[in-house]
Each structure stands twice: as structure tokens, then as C-alpha cells.
C-alpha positions, 0 to 999 in steps of 0.5 A: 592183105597185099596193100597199095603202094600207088599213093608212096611218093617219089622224091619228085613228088616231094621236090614239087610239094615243097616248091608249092610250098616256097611261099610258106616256106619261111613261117614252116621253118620258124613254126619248126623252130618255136616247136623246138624252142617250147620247154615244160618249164617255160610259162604258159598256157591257155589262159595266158595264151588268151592274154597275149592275144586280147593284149595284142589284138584287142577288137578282133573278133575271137569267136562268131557263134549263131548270131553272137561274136566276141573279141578278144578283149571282151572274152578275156575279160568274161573268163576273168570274171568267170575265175574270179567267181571260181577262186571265190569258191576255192577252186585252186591250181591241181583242182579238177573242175568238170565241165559239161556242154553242147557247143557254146561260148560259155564252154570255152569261157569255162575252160579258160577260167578253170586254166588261168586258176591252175586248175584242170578242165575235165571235158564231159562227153555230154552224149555219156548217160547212166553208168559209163558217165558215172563212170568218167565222173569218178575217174576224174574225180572233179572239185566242182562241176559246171554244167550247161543247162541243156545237160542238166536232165542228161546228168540225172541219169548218173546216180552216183557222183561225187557227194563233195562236189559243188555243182553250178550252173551255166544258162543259155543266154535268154535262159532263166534258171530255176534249178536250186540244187546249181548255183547261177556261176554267169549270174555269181562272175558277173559282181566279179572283178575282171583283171587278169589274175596272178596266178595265170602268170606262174603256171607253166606248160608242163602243167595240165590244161584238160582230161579229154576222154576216149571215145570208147570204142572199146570198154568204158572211157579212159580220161587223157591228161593233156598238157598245155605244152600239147596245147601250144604245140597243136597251135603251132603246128596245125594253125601256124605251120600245116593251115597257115593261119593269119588273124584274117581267116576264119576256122568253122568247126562243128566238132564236139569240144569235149574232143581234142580236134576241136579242143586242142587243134582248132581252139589253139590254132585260132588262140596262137595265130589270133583268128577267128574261131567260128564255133557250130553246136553241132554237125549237120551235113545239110546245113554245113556248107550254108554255116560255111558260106554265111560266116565267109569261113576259109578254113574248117575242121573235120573228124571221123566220116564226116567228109563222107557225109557231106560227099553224099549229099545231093550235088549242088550248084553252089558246092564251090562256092565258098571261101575255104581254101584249106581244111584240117583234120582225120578220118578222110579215107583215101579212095573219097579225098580225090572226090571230095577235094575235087567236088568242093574245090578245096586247096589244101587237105590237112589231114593228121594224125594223132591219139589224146592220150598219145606223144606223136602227131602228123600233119599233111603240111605239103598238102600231098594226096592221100597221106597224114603227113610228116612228123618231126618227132622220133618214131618206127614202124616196124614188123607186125604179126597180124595173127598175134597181134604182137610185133616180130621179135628178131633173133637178138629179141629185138623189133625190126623196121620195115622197109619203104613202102610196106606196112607196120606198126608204128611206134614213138619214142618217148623221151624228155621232148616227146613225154607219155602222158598216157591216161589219167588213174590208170597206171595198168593201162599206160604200162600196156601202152609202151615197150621198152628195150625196143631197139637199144637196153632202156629206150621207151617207145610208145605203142599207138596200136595203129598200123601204118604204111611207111611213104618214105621221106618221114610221112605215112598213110594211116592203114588200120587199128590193131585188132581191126586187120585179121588174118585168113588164109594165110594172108592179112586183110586191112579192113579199111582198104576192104571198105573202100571197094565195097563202097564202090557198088552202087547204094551203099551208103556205108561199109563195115569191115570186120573179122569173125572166129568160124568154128573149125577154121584158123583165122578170122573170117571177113565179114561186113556190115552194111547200111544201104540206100534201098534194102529191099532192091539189094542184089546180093549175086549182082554184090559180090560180082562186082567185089569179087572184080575188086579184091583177091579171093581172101579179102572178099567178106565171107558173110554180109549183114545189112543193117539200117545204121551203125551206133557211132560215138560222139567223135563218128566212129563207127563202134565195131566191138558191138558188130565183132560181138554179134558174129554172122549169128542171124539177127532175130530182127530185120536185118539180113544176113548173107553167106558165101558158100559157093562163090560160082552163085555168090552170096545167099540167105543164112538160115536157122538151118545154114548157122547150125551146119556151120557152128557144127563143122558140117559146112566149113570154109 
């Protein structure tokens, strides 16, 4: 698809985000440096991190958490004992302990514990059931595992686990437990002595601190290692750098902790510039802003469409009334941010950009519009066969750099400073992920799969993943920029894009999955009047299909593999599904009869 290039900024633009800037111009430089300066071999880590901060700010509040609050002191002191009571039980550095929980102090406490002792924190996504959770388990392999005791019945569902674990157990605070087969770890730590342990002092960040598992979208989950040096950059660039934290705001998040956004930028960025995390159990779009304005947060994390969430939900006279000034995170599309910044009078969208299992982020540290920012780390974009999905390799078999404003895909390179980590007992899959000999015999580059375009001046806007942009026609079609102008018609509360193989024809046919306001009052003559305006002949959705919702993973994406599988067959439920055969009538019915014709070759495109 012939993308956008209004959003590519000038160098005016530029000038004028960075004199906005002035005033935070000295932390930026000095945030820059201490990135520069963090070596593997320097000691650190989560754990320690927590030290400093308790040793430095005894009383401040660390986290606020449905009526409870801790300080530092006090919270170290609780994941101390926690240590304690875990070394007793001959957890040690290198050891994988799992941990699995809703959102709860408890789960941090956990997490701090497990790092101060050397030990690994492999982060549970609590939502898994059955197979694929039996499946994370035996990917990491975990010594212990601490489970909160709203998952106990959820953890049932996976038969197999590994017989040599020692289980134990984490009780909601007025909770009293009866479950045999878990040891009471609360109950254990509390006879514990709380003192910062030795062992905190000798690891250093090259060690690992979490597996934080993939969402996925695609297959079953794949477990990412990640550093404390990754823990300590994220705190570095996203609190002190791109929000400009002190020790007297408040970072609300709702997001899952088993995820990294939560995890590994808002837990650091509060640990590194000794705020105040205001933790929430769970997303809720109707409850949201009311969390925000009781705790006084003034800055708040995001992932996935949940600022599309709260977009929709009935305006209300008290939408700017809060104390945010600044929010961080990734997902928010380009043709919502204008609305959203504006509807809730927010000052600064930090919107990033990174992968768990990757080397490279972006941030949106100049608070431009539309864009995730800059990163200081060495990366390319370069030119991409959509059709192939492979990059364009030139004459010399090397790959080519795109220019300023066009779209590619984007690679980072990995070097001492800027290591793959990759994924966790899976040496095929991280082989896949890089490429070597890319623009000199033996560089190694990181392929992050994700198609972007290059703004110029090191930022860029995040376009699509691979495998989502197809090609028809002869043109490509970016998926996203798609969804953006379906959402545009009046009750479509949420837009799909994706393409399909139709028989006889090259390419792969747009194709759209729809959740909307009213079904049974949707046009679909009136729809595709309206996007016909919006986008070229190639990029219109050949097929429609309205469902009443769309499977999301624990992060909010959208699982499209499921919706890729199902094709423009006819559901055998409710769902309607619509075709473009004659674009002087617009969309109509897909019938048993119409399908066959088209499976056939009678009816081609």
C-alpha cells in the first residue's frame, strides 16, 4: 500500500520538540550517559536497585495498591524475608523459581526475592490453561514454584508439571489457606530474618533477572530471558529520560506483571527514579480514570488497544480532570492519538517501541506526534519483498537501506553493547531471528520482523508485523493503515485486517473482521461507499465477516492466526460474511452457493 507520509517530520519539527524540551535537556544528556556507562560486569540488579532506593528514601511510598501502601524500607525488608525463607529451601543463583499471580504486591515481593538470591523469576502468564501452560512450565524448567492463591484452581488444568518442584504458596492477605499439597511461603518468611542478604551484592547485570513469555499470537509461547542490564536500561530510558520521573509522581499501571511493560519499564522506571508505582489488578475501561483520579497519578502506563478502549467509552465531564501529564507505552495507532491526547488533555505520549525477546527499543522522548520515537542503538531499515516476505537482496547479496520516508524492514544490530538474548531452550528459533553478512562479512543483525517507516532524524513509526502487510495487485497493503479508515464508519467498535489465499488469483486478498456497535443495522452498501472514498481500489477488503468479538491475548492483541485460518468460508454460526463481487452494488451476502463458485474458478477476482 502506498503509505502516509504526512506524519515524516522536518527538521523544523525536530528543532522545535527539542527547545520544548530544554528544560529536561540536562536529565536527557545525563540519562544518555549513565546508558552509555552500564557495563554486564558492573553489580546489579533488581534486588539491589530496591536497596539503594529503601537505603536512600526510607519512608517514600513505593507502591499504593487497593487501599494498602508500602514503603521502600518496609518492602525490602518483606522481600528479604521472602529470600530468606526461599534460600532455606535451597533456591540458589542460576535457579528458575515460577512464579504465577493476578496483580498483587505479593507478586513483586516474589520477584525481588527470587532476584536478590541470583535466582531467575519465570513469569507465569496466569490466563494460560491446559496444554500451552504445561507447556511454558516445561520450557523453563522452574525449581520452585510460587503460586498466588487466586491461580491454584487455574493451575489444575495442566496435568503435567514438573514432579521435582517444590510448590508454595501466596495468600490474599485476610485469606486463610487450606491447601496441603503448597507450603504457606508468607506464613514460612515471616520467622525470617529481614537483612539484606550477601548474595545481592555479587550479582551482576549480566545476569538473568525474568523469562517473560510471548503472547502468543502465533503457535505456543516462547519464554525470553531478560537481563538485569535490560531492567536497568528500561528504568533509565523510560522513567528517567522519556517521562522525567522524580520521587514525587505516581506511575498507575493496570498492565499484567507477568508482561514486560509492566515488569520491565513501569516496575524499573519507578525502582530507578524512587517513585511511586500505583499497581491495579486488572484493566478495566470503566473504572480507569476514576483509579486514576483517587490515587492522584500523574503519569500511566499502556499496551495493546487500550487507549482505544477508553476513547469509547461515553465522554464525560470529568475526562480532564486528573493529574496526568505524561503516559508511556505501545499500541496507540496514529489516526486515535490526535483524539485521545486531546479528549484527556494528556501533555506527553511516550509511545515505544520494543520485543521481550529483542536488543533495541524506541521511546517518544520529544513527544512528537505519531511516532515511537528515537533510539540511540544501531539499527537499519531496509527493503522488503512483501510477497516473499524476505528482505531484497542486491547484486553484491547484500541488503539495501531504504530512503527517508519509505517503509522497510527494520533490523538491529547485535554487538557486545546491544546483545540477543533471544528466547529461552530454543536455539532453532533464535537462529531464525538473525542474519548475518548484512552489510559487511560477519556483522549480525537482528531481525525483529516489524515493518517500519523511516521519519528521518533516527525515529520511526511503526507500520506492521511481517506476515500481516500482503500483497494484491501488485501493490502492498499495510494492514494497519487499512483498519484506521474502516474504523472510521459510524459503529465499528473494532476493525481486523488481514489477507487471504483465493483460489486462482496471485496474492492475497484483503479481508476484514468486524466487531460493530448494532449488527443488525449494519449497511453493508452504505460500508463500502464510505471506504471506497477512503482507500485505492487495491486496499478495499474483498470479504467482510462481523463477529460479536475478537479472542485477545493477556497483553490485548488481537489473535489474527485463528481469523487467518478460518478464511472467507461461511461461518456455520451467526456471523455474516460479506463479498465484493460488483463494486457498482458494493458488498452482498456470501452464500453456500457464491463460496463454491469462488473455490471453483467460476467466480474470480
Amino acid at each position: 500500500m502506498n503509505t502516509n507520509n504526512k506524519n515524516i517530520h522536518t527538521l523544523a519539527d525536530i528543532v522545535a520538540a527539542i527547545f520544548r524540551f530544554l528544560p529536561r535537556l540536562p536529565q536527557f544528556l545525563w540519562s544518555n550517559l549513565k546508558l552509555a556507562m552500564a557495563k554486564k560486569s558492573d553489580i546489579g540488579s533488581t534486588g539491589y536497585y530496591l536497596q539503594q532506593a529503601a537505603r536512600l528514601r526510607p519512608s517514600q511510598t513505593f507502591i499504593e495498591f487497593e487501599g494498602r501502601s508500602y514503603s521502600y524500607a518496609d518492602f525490602n525488608a518483606w522481600a528479604n524475608q521472602l529470600a530468606h525463607a526461599l534460600k532455606s529451601a535451597g533456591v540458589g543463583q542460576g535457579d528458575c523459581v515460577a512464579l504465577m499471580f493476578e496483580n498483587r504486591p505479593e507478586l513483586l515481593a516474589c520477584v525481588f526475592a527470587v532476584n536478590k538470591l541470583g535466582a531467575v523469576a519465570g513469569m507465569i502468564n496466569y490466563k494460560q490453561k491446559a496444554e500451552v501452560l504445561a507447556h511454558s512450565f516445561a520450557t523453563i524448567q522452574p525449581r520452585v514454584l510460587i503460586v498466588g492463591e487466586e491461580c491454584i484452581e487455574t493451575l489444575k488444568t495442566a496435568e503435567e508439571l514438573p514432579a521435582t518442584m517444590q510448590r508454595f504458596c501466596m495468600p490474599e492477605s485476610s485469606s486463610q489457606l487450606n491447601t496441603p499439597e503448597y507450603q504457606d511461603l508468607q506464613r514460612i518468611s515471616e520467622q525470617c530474618s529481614n537483612e539484606n542478604l550477601a548474595e545481592t551484592n555479587s550479582i551482576t547485570l549480566s545476569e538473568q533477572s525474568f523469562f517473560v513469555f510471548t503472547s502468543g499470537t502465533t503457535g505456543l509461547p516462547k519464554a525470553a530471558p531478560m537481563t538485569h542490564l535490560r531492567w536497568v536500561k528500561a528504568g533509565i530510558g523510560f522513567g528517567r529520560m522519556a517521562l522525567g520521573l522524580k520521587s514525587s509522581d505516581k506511575l498507575y499501571s493496570c498492565s499484567p506483571l507477568y508482561h514486560n511493560t509492566a515488569l520491565s519499564i513501569a516496575l524499573s522506571a519507578v525502582v530507578l527514579t524512587r517513585s511511586t508505582l500505583v499497581l491495579a489488578r486488572k484493566f478495566s475501561a470503566t473504572h480507569f480514570w476514576q483509579e486514576i483520579r483517587d490515587s492522584e497519578s500523574t503519569a500511566f502506563v499502556y499496551i495493546g488497544e487500550i487507549c482505544r478502549y477508553l476513547l469509547n467509552q461515553p465522554t464525560n465531564q470529568r475526562d480532564r480532570q486528573h493529574k496526568v501529564r505524561a503516559v508511556l507505552g505501545n499500541g496507540l495507532r496514529a489516526e486515535i492519538w490526535d483524539a485521545f491526547q486531546q479528549r484527556f488533555q494528556i501533555e506527553h505520549i511516550c509511545e515505544l517501541y520494543g520485543a521481550s525477546e529483542g536488543n533495541i527499543g524506541f521511546v517518544n522522548a520529544f513527544n512528537l506526534k505519531r511516532t515511537v520515537g528515537f533510539s540511540p542503538m544501531t539499527f537499519a531499515i531496509v527493503q522488503f519483498d512483501v510477497e516473499q516476505e524476505q528482505p531484497i537482496v542486491n547484486q553484491q547479496g547484500g541488503l539495501q537501506r531504504v530512503k527517508k520516508g519509505d517503509v522497510g524492514l527494520l533490523l538491529a544490530e547485535v554487538s557486545e553493547k546491544t546483545p540477543f538474548d533471544g528466547y529461552a531452550n530454543n536455539r532453532a528459533a533464535n537462529e531464525a531471528k538473525l542474519l548475518r553478512n548484512v552489510f559487511k562479512p560477519g556483522d549480525c543483525w537482528f531481525n525483529t520482523g516489524d515493518i517500519v517507516r523511516d521519519q528521518g532524524y533516527r525515529h520511526i513509526a511503526f507500520i506492521d508485523r511481517v506476515g500481516d502487510t500482503f500483497r494484491w495487485k501488485s501493490e502492498n497493503v499495510a494492514t494497519t493503515e487499512v483498519e484506521a479508515q474502516l474504523q472510521t464508519f459510524s459503529d465499528i467498535v473494532e476493525a481486523v485486517v488481514y489477507g487471504v489465499q483465493v483460489p486462482h488469483a496471485d496474492g492475497r486478498a484483503g479481508m476484514a473482521s468486524l466487531v460493530v456497535a448494532h449488527a443488525q443495522r449494519f449497511n453493508p452498501v452504505e460500508f463500502y461507499q464510505h471506504i471506497q472514498r477512503k482507500l485505492p481500489d487495491y486496499a478495499v477488503p474483498l470479504f467482510v465477516r462481523l463477529r460479536e468479538f475478537h479472542e485477545v491475548t493477556g497483553t490485548f492483541k488481537i489473535k489474527k492466526t485463528e481469523l487467518k485460518q478460518q478464511g472467507f468460508r461461511p461461518s456455520t454460526g451467526n456471523e455474516q460474511v460479506y463479498v465484493l463481487l460488483d463494486r457498482e452494488k458494493g458488498y452482498q451476502r456470501l452464500s453456500a452457493d457464491l463460496y463454491q463458485a469462488i473455490e471453483q474458478g467460476r467466480i474470480r477476482f
